[in-house]
N, CA, C and O atoms as a GROMACS GRO file, in nm:
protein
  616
    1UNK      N    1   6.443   9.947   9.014
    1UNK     CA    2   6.548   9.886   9.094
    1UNK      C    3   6.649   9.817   9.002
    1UNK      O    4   6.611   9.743   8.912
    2UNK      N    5   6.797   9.846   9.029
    2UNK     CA    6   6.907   9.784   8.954
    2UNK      C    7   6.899   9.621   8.974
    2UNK      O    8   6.886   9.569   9.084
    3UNK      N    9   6.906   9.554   8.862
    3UNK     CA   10   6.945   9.418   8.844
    3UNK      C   11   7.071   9.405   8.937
    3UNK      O   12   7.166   9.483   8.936
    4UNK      N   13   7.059   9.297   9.016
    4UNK     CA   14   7.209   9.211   9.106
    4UNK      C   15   7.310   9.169   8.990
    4UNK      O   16   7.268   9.125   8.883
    5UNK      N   17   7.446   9.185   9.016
    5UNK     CA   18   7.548   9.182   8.944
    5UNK      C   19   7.540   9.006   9.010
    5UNK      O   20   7.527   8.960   9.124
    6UNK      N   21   7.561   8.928   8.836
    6UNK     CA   22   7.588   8.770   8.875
    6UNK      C   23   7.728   8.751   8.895
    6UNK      O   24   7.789   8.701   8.800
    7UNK      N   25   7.798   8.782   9.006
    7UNK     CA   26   7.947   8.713   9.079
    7UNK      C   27   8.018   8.664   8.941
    7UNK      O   28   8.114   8.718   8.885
    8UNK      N   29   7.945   8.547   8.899
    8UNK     CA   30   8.015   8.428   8.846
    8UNK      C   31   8.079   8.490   8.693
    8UNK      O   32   8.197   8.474   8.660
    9UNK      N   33   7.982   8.556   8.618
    9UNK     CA   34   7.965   8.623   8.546
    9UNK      C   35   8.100   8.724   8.471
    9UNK      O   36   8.164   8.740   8.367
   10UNK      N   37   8.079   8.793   8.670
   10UNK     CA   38   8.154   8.895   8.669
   10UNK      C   39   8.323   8.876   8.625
   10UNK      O   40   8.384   8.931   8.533
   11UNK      N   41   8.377   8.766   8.741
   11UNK     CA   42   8.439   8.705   8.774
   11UNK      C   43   8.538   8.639   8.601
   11UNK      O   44   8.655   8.657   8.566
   12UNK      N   45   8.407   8.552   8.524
   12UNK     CA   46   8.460   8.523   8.433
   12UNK      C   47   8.519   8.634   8.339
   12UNK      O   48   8.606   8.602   8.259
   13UNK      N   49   8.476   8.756   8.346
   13UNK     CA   50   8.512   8.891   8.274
   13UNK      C   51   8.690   8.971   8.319
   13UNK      O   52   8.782   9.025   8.257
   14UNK      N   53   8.655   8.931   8.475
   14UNK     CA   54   8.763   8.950   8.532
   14UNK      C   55   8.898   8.926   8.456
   14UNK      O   56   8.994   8.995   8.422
   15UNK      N   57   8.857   8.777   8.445
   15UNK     CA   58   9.006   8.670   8.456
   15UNK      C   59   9.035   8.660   8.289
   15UNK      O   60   9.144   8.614   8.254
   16UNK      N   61   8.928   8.708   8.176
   16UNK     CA   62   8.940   8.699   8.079
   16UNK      C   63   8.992   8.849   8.038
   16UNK      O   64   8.991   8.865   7.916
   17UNK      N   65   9.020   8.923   8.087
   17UNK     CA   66   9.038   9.103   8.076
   17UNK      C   67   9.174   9.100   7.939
   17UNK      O   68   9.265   9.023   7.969
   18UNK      N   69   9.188   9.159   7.828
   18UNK     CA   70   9.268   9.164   7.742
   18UNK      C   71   9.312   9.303   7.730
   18UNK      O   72   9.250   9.384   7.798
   19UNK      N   73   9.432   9.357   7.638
   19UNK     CA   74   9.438   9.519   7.616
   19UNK      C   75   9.393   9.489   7.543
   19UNK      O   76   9.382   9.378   7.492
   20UNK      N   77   9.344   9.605   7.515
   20UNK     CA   78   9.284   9.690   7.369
   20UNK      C   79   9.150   9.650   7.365
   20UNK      O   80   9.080   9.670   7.266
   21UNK      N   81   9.103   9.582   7.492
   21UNK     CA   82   8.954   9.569   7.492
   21UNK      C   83   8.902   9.638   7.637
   21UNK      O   84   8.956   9.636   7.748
   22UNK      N   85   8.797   9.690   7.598
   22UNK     CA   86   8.758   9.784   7.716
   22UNK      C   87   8.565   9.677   7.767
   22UNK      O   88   8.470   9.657   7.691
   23UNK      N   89   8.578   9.637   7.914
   23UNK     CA   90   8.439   9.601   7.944
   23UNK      C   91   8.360   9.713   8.070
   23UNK      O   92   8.400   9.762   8.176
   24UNK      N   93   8.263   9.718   8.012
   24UNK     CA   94   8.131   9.781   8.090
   24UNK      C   95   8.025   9.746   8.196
   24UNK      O   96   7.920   9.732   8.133
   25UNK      N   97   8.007   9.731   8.295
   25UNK     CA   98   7.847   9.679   8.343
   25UNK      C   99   7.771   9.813   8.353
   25UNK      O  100   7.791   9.931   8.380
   26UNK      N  101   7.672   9.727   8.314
   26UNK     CA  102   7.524   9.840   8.272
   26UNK      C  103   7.520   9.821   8.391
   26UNK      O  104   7.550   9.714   8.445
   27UNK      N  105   7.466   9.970   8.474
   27UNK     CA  106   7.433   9.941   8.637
   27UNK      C  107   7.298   9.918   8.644
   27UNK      O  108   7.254   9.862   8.745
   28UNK      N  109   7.209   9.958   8.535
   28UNK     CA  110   7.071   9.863   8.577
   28UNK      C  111   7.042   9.763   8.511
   28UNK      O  112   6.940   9.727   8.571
   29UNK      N  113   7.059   9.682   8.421
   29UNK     CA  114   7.069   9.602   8.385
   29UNK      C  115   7.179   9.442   8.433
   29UNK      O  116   7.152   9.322   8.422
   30UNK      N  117   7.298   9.510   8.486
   30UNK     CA  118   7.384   9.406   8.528
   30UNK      C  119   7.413   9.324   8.415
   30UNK      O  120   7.452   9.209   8.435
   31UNK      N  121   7.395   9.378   8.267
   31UNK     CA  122   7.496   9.292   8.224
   31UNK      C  123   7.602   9.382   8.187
   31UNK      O  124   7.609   9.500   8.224
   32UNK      N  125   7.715   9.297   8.084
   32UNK     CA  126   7.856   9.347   8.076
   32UNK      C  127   7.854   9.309   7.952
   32UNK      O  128   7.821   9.210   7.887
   33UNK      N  129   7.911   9.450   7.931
   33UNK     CA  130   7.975   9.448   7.765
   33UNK      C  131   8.128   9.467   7.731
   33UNK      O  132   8.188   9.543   7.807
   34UNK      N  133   8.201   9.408   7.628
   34UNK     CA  134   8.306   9.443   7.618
   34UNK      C  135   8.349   9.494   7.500
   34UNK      O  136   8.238   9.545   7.514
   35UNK      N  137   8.384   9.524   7.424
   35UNK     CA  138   8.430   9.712   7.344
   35UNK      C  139   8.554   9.680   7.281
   35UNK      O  140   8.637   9.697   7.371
   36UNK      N  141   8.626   9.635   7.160
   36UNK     CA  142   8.728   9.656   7.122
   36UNK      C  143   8.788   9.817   7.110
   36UNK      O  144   8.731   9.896   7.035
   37UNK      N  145   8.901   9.854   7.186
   37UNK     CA  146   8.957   9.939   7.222
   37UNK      C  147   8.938  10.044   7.034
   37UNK      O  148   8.907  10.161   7.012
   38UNK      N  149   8.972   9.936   6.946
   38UNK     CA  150   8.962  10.027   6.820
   38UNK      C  151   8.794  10.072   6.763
   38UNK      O  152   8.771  10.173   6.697
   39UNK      N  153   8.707   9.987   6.799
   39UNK     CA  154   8.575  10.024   6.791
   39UNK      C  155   8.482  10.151   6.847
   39UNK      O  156   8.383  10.219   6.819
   40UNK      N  157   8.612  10.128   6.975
   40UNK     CA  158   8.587  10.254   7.087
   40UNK      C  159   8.617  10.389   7.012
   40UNK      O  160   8.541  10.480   6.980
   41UNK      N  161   8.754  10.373   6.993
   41UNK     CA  162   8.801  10.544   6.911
   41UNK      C  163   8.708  10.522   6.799
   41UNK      O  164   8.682  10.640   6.822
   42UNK      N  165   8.652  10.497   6.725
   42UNK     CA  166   8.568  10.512   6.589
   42UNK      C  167   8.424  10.570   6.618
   42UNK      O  168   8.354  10.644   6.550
   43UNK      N  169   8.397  10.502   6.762
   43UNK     CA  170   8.284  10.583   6.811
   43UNK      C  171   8.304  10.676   6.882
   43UNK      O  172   8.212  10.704   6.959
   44UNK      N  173   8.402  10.743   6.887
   44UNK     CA  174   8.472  10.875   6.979
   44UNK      C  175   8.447  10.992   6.918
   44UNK      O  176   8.393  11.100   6.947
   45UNK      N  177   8.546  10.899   6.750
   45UNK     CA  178   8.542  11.012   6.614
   45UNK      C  179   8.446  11.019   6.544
   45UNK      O  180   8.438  11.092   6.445
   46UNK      N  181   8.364  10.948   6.584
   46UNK     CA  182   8.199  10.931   6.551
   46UNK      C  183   8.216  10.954   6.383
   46UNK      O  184   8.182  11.046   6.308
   47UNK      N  185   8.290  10.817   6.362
   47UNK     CA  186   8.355  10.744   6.228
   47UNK      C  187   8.212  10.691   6.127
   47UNK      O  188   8.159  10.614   6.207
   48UNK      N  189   8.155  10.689   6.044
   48UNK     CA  190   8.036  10.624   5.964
   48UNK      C  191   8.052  10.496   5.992
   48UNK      O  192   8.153  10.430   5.968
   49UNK      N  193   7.910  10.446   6.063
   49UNK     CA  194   7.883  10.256   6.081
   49UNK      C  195   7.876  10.239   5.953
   49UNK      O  196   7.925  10.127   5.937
   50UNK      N  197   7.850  10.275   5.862
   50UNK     CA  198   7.820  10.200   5.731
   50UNK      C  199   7.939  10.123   5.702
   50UNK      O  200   7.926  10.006   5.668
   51UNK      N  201   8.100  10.197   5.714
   51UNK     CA  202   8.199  10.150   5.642
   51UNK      C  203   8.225   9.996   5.722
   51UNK      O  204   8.287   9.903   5.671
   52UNK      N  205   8.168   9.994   5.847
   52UNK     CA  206   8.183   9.881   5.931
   52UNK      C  207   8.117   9.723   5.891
   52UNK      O  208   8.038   9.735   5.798
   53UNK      N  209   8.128   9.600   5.934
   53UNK     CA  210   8.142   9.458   5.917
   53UNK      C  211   7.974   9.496   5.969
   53UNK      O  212   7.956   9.610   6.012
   54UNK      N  213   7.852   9.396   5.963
   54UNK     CA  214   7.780   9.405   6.034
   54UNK      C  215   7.760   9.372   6.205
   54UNK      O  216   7.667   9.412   6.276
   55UNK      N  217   7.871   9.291   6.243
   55UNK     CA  218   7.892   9.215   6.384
   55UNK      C  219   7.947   9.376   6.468
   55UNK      O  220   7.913   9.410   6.581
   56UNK      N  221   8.045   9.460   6.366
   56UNK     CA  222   8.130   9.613   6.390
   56UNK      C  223   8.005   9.636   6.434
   56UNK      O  224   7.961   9.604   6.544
   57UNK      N  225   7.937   9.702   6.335
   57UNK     CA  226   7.780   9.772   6.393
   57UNK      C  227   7.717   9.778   6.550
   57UNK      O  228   7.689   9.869   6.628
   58UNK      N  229   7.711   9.635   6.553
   58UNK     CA  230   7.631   9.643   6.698
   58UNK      C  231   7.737   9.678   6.780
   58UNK      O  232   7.732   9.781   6.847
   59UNK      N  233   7.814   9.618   6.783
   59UNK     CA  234   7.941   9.715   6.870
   59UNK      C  235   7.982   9.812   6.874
   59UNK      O  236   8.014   9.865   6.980
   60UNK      N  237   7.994   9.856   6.782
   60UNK     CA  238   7.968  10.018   6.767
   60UNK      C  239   7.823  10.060   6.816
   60UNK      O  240   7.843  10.169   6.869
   61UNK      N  241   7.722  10.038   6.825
   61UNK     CA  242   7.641  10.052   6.881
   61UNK      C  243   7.665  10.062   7.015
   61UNK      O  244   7.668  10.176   7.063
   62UNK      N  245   7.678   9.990   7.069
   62UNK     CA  246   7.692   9.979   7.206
   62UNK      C  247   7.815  10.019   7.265
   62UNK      O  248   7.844   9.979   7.378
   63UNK      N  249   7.919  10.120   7.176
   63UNK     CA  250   8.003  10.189   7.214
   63UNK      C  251   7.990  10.314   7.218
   63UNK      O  252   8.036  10.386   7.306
   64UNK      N  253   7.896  10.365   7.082
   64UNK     CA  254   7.799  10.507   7.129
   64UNK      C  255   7.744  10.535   7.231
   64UNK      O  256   7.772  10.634   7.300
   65UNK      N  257   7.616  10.412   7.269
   65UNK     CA  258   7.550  10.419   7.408
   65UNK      C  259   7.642  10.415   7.522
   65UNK      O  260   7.579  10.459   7.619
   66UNK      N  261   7.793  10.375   7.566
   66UNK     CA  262   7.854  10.390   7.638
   66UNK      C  263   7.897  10.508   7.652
   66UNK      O  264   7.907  10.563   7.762
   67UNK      N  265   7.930  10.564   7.533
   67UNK     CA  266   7.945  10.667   7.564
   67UNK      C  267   7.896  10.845   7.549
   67UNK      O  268   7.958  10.952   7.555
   68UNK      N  269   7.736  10.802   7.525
   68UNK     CA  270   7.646  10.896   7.539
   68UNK      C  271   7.558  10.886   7.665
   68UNK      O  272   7.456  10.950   7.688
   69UNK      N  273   7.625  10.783   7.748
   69UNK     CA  274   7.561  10.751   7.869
   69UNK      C  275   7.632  10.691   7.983
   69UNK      O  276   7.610  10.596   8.059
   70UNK      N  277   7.774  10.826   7.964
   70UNK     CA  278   7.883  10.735   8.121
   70UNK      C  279   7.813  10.712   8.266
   70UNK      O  280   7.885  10.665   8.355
   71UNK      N  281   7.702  10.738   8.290
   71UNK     CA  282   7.661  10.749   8.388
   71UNK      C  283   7.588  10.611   8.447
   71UNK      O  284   7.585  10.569   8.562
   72UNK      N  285   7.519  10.548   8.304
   72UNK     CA  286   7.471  10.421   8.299
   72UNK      C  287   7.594  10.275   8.332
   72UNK      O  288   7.580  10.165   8.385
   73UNK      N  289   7.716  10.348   8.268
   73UNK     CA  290   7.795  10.197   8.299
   73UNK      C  291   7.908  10.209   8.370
   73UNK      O  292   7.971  10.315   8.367
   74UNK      N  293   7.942  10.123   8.431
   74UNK     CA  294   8.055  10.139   8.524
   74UNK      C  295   8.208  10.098   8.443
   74UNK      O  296   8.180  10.028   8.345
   75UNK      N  297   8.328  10.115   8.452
   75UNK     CA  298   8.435  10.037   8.355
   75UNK      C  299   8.456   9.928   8.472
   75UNK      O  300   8.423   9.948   8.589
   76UNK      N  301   8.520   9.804   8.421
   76UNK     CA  302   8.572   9.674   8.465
   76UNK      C  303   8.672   9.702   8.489
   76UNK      O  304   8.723   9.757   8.392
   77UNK      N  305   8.750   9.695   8.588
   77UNK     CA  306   8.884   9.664   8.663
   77UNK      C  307   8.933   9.640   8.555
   77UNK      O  308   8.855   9.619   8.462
   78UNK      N  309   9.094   9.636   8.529
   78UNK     CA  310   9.233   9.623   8.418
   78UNK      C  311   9.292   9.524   8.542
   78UNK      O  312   9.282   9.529   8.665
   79UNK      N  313   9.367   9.420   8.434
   79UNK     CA  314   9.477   9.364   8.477
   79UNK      C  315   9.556   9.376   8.656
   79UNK      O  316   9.567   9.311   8.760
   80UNK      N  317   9.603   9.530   8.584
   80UNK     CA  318   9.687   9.567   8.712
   80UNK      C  319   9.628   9.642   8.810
   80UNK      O  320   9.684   9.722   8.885
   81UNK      N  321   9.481   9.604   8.804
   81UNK     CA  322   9.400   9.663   8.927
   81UNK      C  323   9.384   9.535   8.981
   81UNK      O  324   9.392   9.521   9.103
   82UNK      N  325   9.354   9.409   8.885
   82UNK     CA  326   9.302   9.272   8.973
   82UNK      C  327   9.450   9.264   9.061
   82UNK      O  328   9.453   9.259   9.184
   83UNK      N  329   9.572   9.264   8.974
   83UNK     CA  330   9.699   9.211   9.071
   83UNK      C  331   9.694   9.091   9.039
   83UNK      O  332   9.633   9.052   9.139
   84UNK      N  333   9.712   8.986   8.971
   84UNK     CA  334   9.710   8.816   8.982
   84UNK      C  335   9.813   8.804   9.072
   84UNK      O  336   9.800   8.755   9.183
   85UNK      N  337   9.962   8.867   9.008
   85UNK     CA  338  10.092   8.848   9.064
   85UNK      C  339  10.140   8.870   9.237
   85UNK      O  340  10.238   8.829   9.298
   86UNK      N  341  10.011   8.960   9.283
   86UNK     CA  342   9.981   8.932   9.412
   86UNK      C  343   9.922   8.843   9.474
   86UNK      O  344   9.958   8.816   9.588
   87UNK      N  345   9.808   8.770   9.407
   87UNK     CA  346   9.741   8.630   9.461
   87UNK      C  347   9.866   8.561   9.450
   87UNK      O  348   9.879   8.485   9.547
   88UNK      N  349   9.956   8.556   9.378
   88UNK     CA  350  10.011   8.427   9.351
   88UNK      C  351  10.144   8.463   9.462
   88UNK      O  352  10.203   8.365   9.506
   89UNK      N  353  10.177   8.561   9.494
   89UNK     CA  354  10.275   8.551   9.624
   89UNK      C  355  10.220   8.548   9.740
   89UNK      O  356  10.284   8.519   9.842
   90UNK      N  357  10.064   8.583   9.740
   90UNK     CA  358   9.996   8.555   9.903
   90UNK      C  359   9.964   8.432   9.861
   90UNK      O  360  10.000   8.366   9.958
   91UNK      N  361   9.911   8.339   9.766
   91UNK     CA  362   9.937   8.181   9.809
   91UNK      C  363  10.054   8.127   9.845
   91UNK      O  364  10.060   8.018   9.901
   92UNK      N  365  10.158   8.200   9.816
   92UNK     CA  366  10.292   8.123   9.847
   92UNK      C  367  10.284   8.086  10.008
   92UNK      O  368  10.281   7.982  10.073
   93UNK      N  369  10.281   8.272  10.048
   93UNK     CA  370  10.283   8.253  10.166
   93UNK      C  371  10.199   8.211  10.271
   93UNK      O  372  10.218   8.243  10.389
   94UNK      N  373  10.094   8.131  10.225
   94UNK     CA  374   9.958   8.107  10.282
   94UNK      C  375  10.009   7.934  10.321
   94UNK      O  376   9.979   7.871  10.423
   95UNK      N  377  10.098   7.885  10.199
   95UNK     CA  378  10.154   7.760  10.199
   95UNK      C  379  10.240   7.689  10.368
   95UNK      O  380  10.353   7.717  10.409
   96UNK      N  381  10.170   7.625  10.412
   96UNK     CA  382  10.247   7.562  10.564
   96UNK      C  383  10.384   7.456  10.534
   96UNK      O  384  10.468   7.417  10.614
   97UNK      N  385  10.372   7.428  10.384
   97UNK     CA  386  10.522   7.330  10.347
   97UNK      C  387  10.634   7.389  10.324
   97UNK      O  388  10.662   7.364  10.207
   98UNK      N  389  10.704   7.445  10.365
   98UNK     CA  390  10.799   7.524  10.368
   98UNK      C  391  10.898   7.554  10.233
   98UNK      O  392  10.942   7.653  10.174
   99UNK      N  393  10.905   7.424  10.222
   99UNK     CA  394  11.022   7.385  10.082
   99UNK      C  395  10.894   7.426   9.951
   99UNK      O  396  10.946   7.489   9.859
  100UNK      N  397  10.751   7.401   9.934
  100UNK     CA  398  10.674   7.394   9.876
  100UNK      C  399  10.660   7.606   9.840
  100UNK      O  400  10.634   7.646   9.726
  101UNK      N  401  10.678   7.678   9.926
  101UNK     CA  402  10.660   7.829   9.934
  101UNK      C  403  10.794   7.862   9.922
  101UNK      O  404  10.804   7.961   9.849
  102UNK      N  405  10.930   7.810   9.974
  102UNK     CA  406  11.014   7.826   9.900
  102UNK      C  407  11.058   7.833   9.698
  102UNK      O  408  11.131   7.906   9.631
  103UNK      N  409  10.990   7.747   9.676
  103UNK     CA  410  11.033   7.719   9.545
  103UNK      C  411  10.904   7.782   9.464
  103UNK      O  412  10.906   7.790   9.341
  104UNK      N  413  10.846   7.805   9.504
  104UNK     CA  414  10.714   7.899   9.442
  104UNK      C  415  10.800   8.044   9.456
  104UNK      O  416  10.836   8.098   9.351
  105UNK      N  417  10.828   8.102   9.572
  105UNK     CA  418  10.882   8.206   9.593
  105UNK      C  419  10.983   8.242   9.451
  105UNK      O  420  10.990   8.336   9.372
  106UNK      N  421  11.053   8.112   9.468
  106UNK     CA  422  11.195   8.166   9.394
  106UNK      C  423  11.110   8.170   9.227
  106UNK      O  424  11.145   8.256   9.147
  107UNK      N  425  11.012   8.081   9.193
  107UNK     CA  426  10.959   8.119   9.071
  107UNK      C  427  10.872   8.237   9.006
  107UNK      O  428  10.833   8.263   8.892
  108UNK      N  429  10.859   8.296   9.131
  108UNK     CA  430  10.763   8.450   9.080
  108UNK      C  431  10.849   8.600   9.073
  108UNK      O  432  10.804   8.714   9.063
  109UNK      N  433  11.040   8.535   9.084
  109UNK     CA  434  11.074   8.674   9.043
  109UNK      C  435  11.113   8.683   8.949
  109UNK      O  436  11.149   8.570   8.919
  110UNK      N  437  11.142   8.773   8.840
  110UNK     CA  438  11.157   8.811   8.765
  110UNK      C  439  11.078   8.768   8.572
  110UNK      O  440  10.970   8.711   8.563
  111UNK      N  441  11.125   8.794   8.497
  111UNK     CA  442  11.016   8.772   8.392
  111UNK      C  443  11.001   8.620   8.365
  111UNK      O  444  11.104   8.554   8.375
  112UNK      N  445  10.887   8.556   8.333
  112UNK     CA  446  10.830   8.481   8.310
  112UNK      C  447  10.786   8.363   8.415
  112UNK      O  448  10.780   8.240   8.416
  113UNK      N  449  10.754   8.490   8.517
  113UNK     CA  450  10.667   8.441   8.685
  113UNK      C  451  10.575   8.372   8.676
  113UNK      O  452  10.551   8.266   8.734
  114UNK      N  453  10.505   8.440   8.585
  114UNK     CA  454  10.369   8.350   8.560
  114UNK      C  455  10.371   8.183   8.542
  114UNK      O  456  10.319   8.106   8.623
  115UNK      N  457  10.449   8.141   8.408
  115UNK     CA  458  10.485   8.035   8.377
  115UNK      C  459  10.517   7.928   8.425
  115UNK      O  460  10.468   7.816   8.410
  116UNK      N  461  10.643   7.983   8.514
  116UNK     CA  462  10.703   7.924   8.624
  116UNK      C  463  10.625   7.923   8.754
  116UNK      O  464  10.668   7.854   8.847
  117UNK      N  465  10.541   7.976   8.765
  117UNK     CA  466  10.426   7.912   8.870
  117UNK      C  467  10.356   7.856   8.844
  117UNK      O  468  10.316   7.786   8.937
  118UNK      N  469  10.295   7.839   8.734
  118UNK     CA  470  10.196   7.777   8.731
  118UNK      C  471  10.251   7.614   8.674
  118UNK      O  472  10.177   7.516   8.667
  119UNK      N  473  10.408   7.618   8.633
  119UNK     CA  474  10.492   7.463   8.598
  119UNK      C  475  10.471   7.425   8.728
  119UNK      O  476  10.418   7.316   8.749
  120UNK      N  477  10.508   7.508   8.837
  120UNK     CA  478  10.594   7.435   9.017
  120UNK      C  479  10.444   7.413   9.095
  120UNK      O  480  10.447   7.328   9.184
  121UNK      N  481  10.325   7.474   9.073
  121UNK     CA  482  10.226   7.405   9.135
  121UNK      C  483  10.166   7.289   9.025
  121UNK      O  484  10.090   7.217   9.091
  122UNK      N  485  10.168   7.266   8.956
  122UNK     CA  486  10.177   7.179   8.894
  122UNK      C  487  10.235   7.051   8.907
  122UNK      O  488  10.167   6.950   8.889
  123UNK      N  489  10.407   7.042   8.947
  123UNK     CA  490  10.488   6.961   8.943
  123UNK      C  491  10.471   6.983   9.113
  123UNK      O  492  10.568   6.915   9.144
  124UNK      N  493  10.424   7.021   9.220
  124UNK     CA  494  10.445   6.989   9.328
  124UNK      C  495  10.315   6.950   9.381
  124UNK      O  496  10.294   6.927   9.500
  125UNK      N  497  10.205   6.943   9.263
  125UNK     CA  498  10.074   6.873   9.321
  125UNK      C  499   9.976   6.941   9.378
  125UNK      O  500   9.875   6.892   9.430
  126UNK      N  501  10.009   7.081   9.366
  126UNK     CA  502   9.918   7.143   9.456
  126UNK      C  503   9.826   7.315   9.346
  126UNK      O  504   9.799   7.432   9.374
  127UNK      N  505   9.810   7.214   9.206
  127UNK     CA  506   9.718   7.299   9.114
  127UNK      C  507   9.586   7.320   9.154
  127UNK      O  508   9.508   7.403   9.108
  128UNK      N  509   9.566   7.231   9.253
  128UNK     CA  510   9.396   7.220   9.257
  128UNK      C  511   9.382   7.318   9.369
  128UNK      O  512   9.281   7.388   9.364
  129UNK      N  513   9.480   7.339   9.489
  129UNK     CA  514   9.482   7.445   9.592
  129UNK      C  515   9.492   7.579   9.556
  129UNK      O  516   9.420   7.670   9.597
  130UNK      N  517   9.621   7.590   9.448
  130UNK     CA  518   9.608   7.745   9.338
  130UNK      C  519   9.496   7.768   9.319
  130UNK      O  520   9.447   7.869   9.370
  131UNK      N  521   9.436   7.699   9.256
  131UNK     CA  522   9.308   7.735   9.142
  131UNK      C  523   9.177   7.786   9.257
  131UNK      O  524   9.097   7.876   9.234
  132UNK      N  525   9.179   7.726   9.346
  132UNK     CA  526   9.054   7.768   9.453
  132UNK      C  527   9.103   7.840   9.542
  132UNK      O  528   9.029   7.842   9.640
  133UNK      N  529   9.232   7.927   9.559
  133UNK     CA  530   9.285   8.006   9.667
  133UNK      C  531   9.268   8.151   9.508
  133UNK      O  532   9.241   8.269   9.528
  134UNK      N  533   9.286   8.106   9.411
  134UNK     CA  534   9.287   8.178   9.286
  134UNK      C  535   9.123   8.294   9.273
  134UNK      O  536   9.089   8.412   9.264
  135UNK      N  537   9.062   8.138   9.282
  135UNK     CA  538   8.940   8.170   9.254
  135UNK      C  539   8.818   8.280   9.350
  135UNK      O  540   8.731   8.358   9.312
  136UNK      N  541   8.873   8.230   9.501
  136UNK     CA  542   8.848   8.317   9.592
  136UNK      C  543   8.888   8.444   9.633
  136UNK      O  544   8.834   8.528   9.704
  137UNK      N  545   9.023   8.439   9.556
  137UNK     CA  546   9.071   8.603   9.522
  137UNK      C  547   8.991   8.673   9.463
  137UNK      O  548   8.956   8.787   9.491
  138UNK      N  549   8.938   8.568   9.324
  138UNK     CA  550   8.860   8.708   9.245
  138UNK      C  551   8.708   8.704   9.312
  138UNK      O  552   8.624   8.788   9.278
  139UNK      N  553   8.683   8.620   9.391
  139UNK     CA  554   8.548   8.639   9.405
  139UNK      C  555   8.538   8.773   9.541
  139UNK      O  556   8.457   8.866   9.549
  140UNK      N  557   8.651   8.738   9.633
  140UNK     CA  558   8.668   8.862   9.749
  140UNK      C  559   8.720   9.020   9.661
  140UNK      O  560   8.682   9.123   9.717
  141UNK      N  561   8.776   9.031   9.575
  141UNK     CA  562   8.790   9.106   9.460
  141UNK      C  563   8.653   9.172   9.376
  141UNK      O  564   8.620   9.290   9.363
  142UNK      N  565   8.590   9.050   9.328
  142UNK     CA  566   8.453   9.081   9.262
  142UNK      C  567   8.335   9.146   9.396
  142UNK      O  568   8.266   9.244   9.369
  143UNK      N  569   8.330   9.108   9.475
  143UNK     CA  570   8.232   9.142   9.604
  143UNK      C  571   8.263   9.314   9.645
  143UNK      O  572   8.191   9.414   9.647
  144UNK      N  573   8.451   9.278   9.681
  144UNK     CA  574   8.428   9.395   9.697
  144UNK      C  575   8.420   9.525   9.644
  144UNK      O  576   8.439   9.630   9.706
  145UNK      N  577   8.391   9.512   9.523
  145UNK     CA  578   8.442   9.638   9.379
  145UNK      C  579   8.303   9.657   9.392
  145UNK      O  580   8.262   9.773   9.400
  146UNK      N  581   8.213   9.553   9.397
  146UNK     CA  582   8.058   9.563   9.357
  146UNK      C  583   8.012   9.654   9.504
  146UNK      O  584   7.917   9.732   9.493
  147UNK      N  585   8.075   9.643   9.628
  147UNK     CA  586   8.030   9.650   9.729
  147UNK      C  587   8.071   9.813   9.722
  147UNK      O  588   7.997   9.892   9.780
  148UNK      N  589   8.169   9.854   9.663
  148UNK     CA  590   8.281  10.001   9.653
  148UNK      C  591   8.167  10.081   9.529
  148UNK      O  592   8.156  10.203   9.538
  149UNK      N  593   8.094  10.014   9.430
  149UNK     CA  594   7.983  10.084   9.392
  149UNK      C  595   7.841  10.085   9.399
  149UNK      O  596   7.768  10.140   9.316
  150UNK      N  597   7.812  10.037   9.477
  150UNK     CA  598   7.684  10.021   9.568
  150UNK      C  599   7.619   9.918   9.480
  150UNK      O  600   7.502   9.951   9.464
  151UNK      N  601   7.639   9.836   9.432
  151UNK     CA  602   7.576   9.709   9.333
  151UNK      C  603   7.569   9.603   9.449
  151UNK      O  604   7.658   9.580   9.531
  152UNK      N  605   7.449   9.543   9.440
  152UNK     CA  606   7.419   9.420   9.471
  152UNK      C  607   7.428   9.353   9.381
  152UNK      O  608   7.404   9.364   9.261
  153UNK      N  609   7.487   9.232   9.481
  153UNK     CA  610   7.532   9.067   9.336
  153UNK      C  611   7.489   8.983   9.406
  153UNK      O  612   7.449   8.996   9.521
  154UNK      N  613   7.495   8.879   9.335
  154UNK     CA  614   7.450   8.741   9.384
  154UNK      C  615   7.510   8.613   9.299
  154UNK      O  616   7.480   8.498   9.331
   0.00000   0.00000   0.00000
């Protein structure tokens, strides 16, 4: 029987997601590995571990087994599968202060949305409502990806 995927776990993998790094969950095991994107091609070109760091090694290790065994791990959602930039316009509009979803609104268009939202909930007092309207995104996010590959979590 597959190990339950730990939510919390997951979640923290989520929100930490970088390029050029690729993460895994073992589907029976339930844990998660993550893969520098260049470690990956070296175990593609099935490059000599020797020339590698010893810390390279085990990662390379466990980039072989990924991929002499796609069947064992699942890939982790990217960036623009989570969407942040969508949580952060459905909190706008989730907002009942009018002037408060106004000025959030006007800070999520164009480049450097991010920033500017996260200054205006900040400066309008309402970081602590982001962060747990935030957080419940990825957890209804994390549930249901786990739920879309038949993984139980907890």
């Amino acid at each position: 029987m597959a190990a339950k995927v730990n939510l919390s776990l997951l979640i923290d993998e989520l929100e930490s997601r970088f390029e050029d790094w690729h993460s895994y969950l073992h589907r029976e095991t339930g844990t998660i590995t993550t893969i520098s994107h260049e470690i990956l091609t070296k175990a593609e070109d099935e490059e000599p571990i020797e020339e590698l760091e010893d810390w390279e090694q085990t990662e390379y290790s466990m980039a072989v087994d990924i991929l002499e065994n796609p069947t064992h791990y699942l890939t982790l959602p990217d960036r623009e599968e989570i969407n942040e930039y969508r949580m952060m316009e459905n909190f706008c509009y989730s907002l009942k202060d009018g002037h408060a979803q106004d000025r959030l609104l006007m800070a999520i268009q164009g480049r450097g949305a991010f920033r500017r939202f996260k200054d205006q909930v900040n400066t309008l007092g309402i970081a602590g409502e982001w962060y747990s309207f935030r957080m419940e995104c990825y957890m209804e996010f994390a549930r249901d990806w786990c739920k879309f590959h038949e993984l139980e979590y907890e």
